[in-house]
C-alpha positions in Angstrom: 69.7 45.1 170.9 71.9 47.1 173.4 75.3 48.1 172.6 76.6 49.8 175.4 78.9 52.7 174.5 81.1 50.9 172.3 81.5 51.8 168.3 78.7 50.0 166.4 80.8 47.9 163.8 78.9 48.5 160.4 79.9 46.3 156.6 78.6 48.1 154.1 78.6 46.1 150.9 78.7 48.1 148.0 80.4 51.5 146.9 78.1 52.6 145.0 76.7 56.1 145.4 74.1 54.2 147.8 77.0 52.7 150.1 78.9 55.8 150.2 76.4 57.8 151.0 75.6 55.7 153.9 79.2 55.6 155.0 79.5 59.3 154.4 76.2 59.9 156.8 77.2 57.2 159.9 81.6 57.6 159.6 81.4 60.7 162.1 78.9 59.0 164.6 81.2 56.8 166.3 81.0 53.6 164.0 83.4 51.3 163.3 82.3 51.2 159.3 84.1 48.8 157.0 82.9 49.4 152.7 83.3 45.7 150.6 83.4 46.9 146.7 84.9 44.8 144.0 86.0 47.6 142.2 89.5 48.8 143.6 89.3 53.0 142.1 85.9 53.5 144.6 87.7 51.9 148.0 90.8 54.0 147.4 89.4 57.3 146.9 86.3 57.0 150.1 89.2 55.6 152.2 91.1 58.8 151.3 88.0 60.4 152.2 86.4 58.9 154.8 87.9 57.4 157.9 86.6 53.8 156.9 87.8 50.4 156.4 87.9 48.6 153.1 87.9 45.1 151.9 88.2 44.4 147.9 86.3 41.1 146.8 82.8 40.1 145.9 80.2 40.9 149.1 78.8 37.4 148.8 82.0 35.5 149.2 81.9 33.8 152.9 86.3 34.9 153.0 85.2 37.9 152.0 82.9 38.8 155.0 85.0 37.5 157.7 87.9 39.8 156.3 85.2 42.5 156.1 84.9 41.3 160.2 81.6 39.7 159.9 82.6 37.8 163.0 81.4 40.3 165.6 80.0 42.9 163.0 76.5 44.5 164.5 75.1 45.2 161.5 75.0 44.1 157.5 74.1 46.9 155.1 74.0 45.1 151.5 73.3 47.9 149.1 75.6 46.4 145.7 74.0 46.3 142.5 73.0 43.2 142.4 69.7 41.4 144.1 71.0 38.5 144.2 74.5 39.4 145.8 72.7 41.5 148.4 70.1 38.5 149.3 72.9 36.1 150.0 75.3 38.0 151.5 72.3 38.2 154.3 72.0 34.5 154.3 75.5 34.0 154.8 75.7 36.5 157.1 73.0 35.2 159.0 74.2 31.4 158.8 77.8 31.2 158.8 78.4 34.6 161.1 75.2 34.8 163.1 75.6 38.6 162.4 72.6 40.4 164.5 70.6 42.7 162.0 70.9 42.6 157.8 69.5 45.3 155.6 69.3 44.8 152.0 68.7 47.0 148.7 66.3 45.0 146.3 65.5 46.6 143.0 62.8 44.2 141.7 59.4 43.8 143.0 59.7 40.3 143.0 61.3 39.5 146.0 58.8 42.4 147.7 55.9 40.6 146.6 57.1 37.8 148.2 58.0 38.9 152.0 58.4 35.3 153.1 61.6 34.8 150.8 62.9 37.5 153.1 62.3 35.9 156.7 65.2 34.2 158.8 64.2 30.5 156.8 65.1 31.7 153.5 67.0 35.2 152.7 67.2 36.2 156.3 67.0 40.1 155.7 65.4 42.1 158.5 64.8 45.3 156.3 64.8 46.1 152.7 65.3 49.3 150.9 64.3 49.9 147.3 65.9 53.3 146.5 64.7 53.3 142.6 60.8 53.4 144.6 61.6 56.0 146.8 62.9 58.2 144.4 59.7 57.3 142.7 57.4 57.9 145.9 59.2 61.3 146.4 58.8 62.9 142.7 54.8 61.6 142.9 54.5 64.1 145.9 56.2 67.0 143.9 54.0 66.5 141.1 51.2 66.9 143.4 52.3 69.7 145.1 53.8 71.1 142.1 54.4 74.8 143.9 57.1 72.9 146.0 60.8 71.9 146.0 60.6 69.2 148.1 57.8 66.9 150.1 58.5 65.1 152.8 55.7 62.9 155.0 56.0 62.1 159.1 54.1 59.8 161.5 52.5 57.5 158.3 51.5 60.9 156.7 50.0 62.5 159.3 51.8 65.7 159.3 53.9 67.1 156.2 57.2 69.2 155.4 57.0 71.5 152.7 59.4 73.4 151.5 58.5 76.5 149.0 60.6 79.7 147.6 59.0 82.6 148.5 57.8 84.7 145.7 57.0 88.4 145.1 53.6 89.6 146.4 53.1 86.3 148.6 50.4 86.9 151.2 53.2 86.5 153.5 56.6 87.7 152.0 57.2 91.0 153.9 55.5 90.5 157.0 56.6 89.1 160.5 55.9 85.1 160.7 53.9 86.0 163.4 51.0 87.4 161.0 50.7 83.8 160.0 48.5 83.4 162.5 46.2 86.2 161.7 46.5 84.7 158.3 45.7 81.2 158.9 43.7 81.8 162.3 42.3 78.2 162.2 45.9 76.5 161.6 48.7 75.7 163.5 51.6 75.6 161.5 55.0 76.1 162.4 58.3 78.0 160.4 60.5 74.9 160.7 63.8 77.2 159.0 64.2 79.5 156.8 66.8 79.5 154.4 68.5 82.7 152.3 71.2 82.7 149.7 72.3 79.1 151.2 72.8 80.3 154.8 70.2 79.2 157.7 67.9 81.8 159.5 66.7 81.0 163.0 62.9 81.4 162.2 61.4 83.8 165.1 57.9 85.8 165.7 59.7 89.0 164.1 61.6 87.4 160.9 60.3 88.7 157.6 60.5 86.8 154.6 61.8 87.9 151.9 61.6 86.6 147.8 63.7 84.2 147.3 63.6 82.9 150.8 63.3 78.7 151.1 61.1 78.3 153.5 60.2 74.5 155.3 56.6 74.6 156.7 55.7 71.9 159.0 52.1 71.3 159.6 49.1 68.8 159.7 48.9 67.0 156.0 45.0 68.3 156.0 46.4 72.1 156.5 49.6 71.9 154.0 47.8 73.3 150.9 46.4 76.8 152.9 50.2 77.1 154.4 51.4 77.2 150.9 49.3 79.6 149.6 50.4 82.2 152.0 53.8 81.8 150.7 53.8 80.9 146.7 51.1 81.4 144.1 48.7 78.7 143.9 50.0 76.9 140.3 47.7 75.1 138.8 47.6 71.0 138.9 49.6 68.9 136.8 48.2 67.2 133.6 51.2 66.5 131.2 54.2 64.7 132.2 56.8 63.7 129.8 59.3 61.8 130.7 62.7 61.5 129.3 64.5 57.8 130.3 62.4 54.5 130.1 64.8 53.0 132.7 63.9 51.5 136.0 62.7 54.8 137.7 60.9 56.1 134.8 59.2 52.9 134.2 58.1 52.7 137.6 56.6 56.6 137.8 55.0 56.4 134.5 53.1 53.2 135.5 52.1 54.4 139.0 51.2 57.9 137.4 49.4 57.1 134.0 46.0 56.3 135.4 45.8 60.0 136.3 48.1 61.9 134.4 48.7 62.0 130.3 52.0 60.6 129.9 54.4 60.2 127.3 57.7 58.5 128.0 61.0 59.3 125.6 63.4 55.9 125.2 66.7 56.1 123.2 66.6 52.3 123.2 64.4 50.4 120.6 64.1 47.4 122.4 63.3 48.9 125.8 61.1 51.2 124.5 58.8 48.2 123.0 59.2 47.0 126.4 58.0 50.0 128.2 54.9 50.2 125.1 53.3 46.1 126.7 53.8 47.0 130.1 51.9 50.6 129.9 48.7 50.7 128.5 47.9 54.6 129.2 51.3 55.9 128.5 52.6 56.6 124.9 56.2 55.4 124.6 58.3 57.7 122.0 61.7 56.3 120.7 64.4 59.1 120.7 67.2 61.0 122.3 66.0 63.1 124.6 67.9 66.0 123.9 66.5 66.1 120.5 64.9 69.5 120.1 63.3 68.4 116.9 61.6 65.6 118.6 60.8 67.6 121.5 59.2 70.3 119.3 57.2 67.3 117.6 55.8 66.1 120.9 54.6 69.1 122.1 56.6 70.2 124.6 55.6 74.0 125.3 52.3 72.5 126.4 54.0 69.7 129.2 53.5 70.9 132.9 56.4 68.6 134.0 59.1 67.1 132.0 61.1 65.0 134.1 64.6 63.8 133.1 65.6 60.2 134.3 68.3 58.9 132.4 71.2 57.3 133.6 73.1 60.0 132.5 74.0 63.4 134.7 74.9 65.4 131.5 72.1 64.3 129.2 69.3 64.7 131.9 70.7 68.1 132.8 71.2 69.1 128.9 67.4 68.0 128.2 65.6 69.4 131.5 67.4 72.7 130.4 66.4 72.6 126.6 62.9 71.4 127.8 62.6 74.8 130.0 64.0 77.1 127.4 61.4 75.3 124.7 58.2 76.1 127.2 57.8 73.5 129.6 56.3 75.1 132.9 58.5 72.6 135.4 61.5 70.8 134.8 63.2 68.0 137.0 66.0 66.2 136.8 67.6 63.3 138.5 71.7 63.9 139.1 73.5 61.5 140.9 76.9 63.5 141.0 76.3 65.8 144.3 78.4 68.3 143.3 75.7 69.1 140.2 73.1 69.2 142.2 73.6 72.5 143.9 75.1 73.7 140.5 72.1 73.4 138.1 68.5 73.9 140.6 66.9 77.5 140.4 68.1 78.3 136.9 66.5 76.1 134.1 66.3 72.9 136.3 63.1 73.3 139.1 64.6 70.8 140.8 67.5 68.7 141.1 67.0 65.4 143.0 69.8 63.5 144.4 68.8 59.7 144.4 71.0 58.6 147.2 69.9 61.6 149.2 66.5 61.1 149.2 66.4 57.0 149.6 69.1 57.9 152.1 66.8 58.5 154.9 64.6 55.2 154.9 67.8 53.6 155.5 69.4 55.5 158.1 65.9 55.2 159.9 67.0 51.2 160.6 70.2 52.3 161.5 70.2 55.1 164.1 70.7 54.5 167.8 67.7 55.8 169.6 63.7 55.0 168.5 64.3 57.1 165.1 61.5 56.3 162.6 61.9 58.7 160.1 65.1 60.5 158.4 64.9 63.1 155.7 67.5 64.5 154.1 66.7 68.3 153.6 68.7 70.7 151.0 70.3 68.2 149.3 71.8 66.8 152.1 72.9 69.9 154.1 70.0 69.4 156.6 67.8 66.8 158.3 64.6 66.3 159.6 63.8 63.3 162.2 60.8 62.0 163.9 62.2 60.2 167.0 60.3 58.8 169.8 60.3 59.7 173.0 60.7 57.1 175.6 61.1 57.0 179.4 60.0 59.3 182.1 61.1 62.1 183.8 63.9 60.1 185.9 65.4 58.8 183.0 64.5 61.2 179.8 65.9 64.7 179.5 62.6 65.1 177.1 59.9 63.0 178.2 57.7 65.1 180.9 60.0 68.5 180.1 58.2 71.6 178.7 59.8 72.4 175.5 61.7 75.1 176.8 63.7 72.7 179.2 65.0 70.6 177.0 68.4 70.9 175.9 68.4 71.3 172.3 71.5 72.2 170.6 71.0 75.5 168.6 70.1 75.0 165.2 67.9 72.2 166.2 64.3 73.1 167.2 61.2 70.7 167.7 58.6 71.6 164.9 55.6 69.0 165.7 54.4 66.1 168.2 52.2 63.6 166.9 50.1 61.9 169.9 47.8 59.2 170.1 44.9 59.4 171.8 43.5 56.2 173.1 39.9 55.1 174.8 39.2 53.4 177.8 40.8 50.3 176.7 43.7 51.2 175.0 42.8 51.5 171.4 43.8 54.3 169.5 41.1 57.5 168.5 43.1 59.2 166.2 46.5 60.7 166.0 46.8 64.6 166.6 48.9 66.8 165.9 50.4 69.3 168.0 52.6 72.3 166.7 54.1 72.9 170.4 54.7 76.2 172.4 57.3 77.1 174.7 55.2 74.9 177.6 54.0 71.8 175.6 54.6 69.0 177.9 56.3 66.1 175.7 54.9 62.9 176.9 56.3 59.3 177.0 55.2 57.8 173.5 54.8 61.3 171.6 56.6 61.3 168.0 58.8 63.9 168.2 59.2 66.0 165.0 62.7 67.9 164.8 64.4 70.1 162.1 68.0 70.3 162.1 69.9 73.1 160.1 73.1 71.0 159.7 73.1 67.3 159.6 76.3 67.8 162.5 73.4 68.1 164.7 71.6 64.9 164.1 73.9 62.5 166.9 73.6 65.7 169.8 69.9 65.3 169.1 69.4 61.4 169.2 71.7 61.4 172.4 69.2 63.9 173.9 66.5 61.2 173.2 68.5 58.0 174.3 67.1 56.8 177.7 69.4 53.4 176.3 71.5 52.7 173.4 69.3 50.3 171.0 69.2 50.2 167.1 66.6 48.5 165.2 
């Protein structure tokens, strides 16, 4: 769908931390955003913040909507609370408005399962985002890679994004980045950024890292593991989890982590916690606070290799990753939905601090770019971002497409880490995809995925503009 170079009009239903963070990310890129809540304290303090629009009243009321300007509105973002609000507000949207492209958040599997509730006959949604999965998805990777602090996958997995602190006596810590490649002669990797005390370093050959550094290391998935190991000790896999919060995210990891992990899940709520005991045969479900140190004591907890903190609450899963650390768990996580936390409590007791909107973030923003965006991470807790865009055109019309690397007019802080290409027989089918960590004089061609790292997220719209051969989203 074109828009020319007029403001995309966005409705975002929902003020949530989901809905703000999507205004937060698309208010500066030259949208004309309008947030629906039906709670009156949220609208008034992101309308102080944000240059947005707001509308008080429930999302899935048809006067609503055309107050929200549903009427020529591009695009329906329904990210409330409720499944069923954010399914008909799509339907109405669709029928009454004939609003171009919906996207809605579902929680439960159920409507997932079903795709065809979601097609323009019954729901009419276009895309759906389940943020409690993604979260889930994400925290599978760390415990996997359990060396990392955070995981992130391109072009259907292909090619990975790791990012690891540097650690005393690392193979690599103290050397030039350009003895990687005497270290790892058989692997092309690429120093996507290197991070130290906060503040950005513009990775070249003669950089040394240092301890402490956060390094992102962008190579093919089949070559992650030996990048690591030239920059943290090896740890060894995971085993025990315990995790603290039977709720909808800690439901969902036990079950799609019990098969091959042992698991123990801590619920404060009786009834829940029987719940949680039918629905996981491999797991064993403990009823308790989970800042009991008694309890954690009882269970074992010096002997967990993750304990991962999932409760509703910022305080209590920060109080009870901490306490886990200090009793002898080896890795702590802990899931904070208050941003300004986040950067406040990871490094010390808490491995990791995970922001849920930040990392669902990015599937979302992936629907709503301008530009052929197909992936979005959110890197740092937000302060960078990571795209894979592709590149269309030809050298008429593309300032990328057919350019050498070194032509192409990337803003600084913004460098071009990967290119994932598909190489095809005779008759068009495709081999396999390769991946192609890019010098100076790589040619991009039309069709490559493009993967780029961006120090601040500021430099996300300069870089999709550089890829626009036309102004499309979705």
């Amino acid at each position: 769908m074109r828009l020319g170079h007029r403001p995309v009009k966005i409705i975002i239903l929902g003020a949530g931390q989901v809905g703000a963070s999507v205004a937060e990310n698309l208010v500066s890129e030259e949208n004309d955003i309008t947030l629906v809540d039906t709670n009156p304290d949220q609208l008034a303090n992101l309308r102080e913040r944000l240059e947005v629009r707001t509308v008080f009243g429930n999302a899935a009321s048809p006067s609503v909507l055309r107050e929200a300007g549903a009427d020529d509105a591009d695009l329906l973002i329904a990210v409330t609370q409720s499944d069923q609000t954010n399914l008909c507000a799509c339907r109405i949207a669709r029928t009454l408005f004939n609003l171009p492209t919906r996207i809605a958040r579902l929680r439960s599997t159920d409507y997932v399962d079903h795709p065809e509730l979601l097609d323009d006959d019954n729901f009419a949604v276009d895309f759906s985002i389940c943020p409690e999965q993604i979260v889930t998805d994400y925290i599978k990777r760390l415990i996997a890679f359990p060396e990392a602090l955070q995981v992130l996958d391109f072009a259907d997995g292909v090619v990975s994004l790791i990012g690891v602190r540097a650690f005393e006596g690392g193979p690599l810590v103290g050397h030039p980045l350009k003895a990687l490649r005497f270290h790892l002669p058989n692997v092309e990797v690429r120093i996507a950024a290197i991070y130290r005390n906060g503040e950005p370093i513009l990775p070249e050959g003669d950089t040394v890292i240092v301890p402490g550094d956060e390094v992102f290391c962008l190579a093919a998935t089949v070559h992650i593991r030996q990048v690591m190991r030239e920059l943290r000790r090896t740890d060894r896999p995971m085993r025990r989890v315990l995790i603290a919060g039977g709720g909808n995210i800690g439901y969902r990891l036990a079950r799609s982590i019990e098969q091959d992990y042992i698991v123990k899940i801590l619920e404060v709520d009786a009834r829940r916690a029987e719940s949680l005991a039918s629905q996981l045969p491999k797991t064993l479900v403990l009823r308790g606070d989970t800042t009991d140190e008694k309890l954690l004591e009882n269970e074992g907890i010096d002997e967990m290799d993750l304990f991962v903190a999932l409760t509703n609450d910022d305080e209590d899963n920060i109080m009870s990753a901490s306490l886990a650390k200090r009793m002898g768990a080896r890795r702590t996580l802990a899931l904070i939905n208050r941003k300004s936390y986040v950067d406040l409590v990871q490094g010390g007791p808490i491995d990791i601090a995970i922001s849920p909107a930040h990392t669902s973030i990015g599937s979302l923003l992936a629907h709503v770019r301008r530009g052929d965006v197909v992936a979005v991470h959110s890197l740092r807790r937000g302060a960078a971002e990571a795209l894979e865009i592709i590149a269309h055109g030809n050298p008429r019309d593309s300032k990328v497409v057919g350019r050498r690397i070194e032509e192409i007019p990337l803003p600084k802080g913004a460098s071009i880490g990967a290119l994932v290409r598909d190489e095809k027989r005779g008759d068009g089918k495709v081999i396999r995809r390769a991946v192609i960590i890019p010098h100076h004089d790589t040619l991009v061609e039309q069709g490559d995925h493009v993967i780029i790292f961006c120090t601040h997220k500021q430099l996300v719209r300069k870089v999709e503009k550089l890829f626009q051969v036309g102004f499309t989203f979705l």
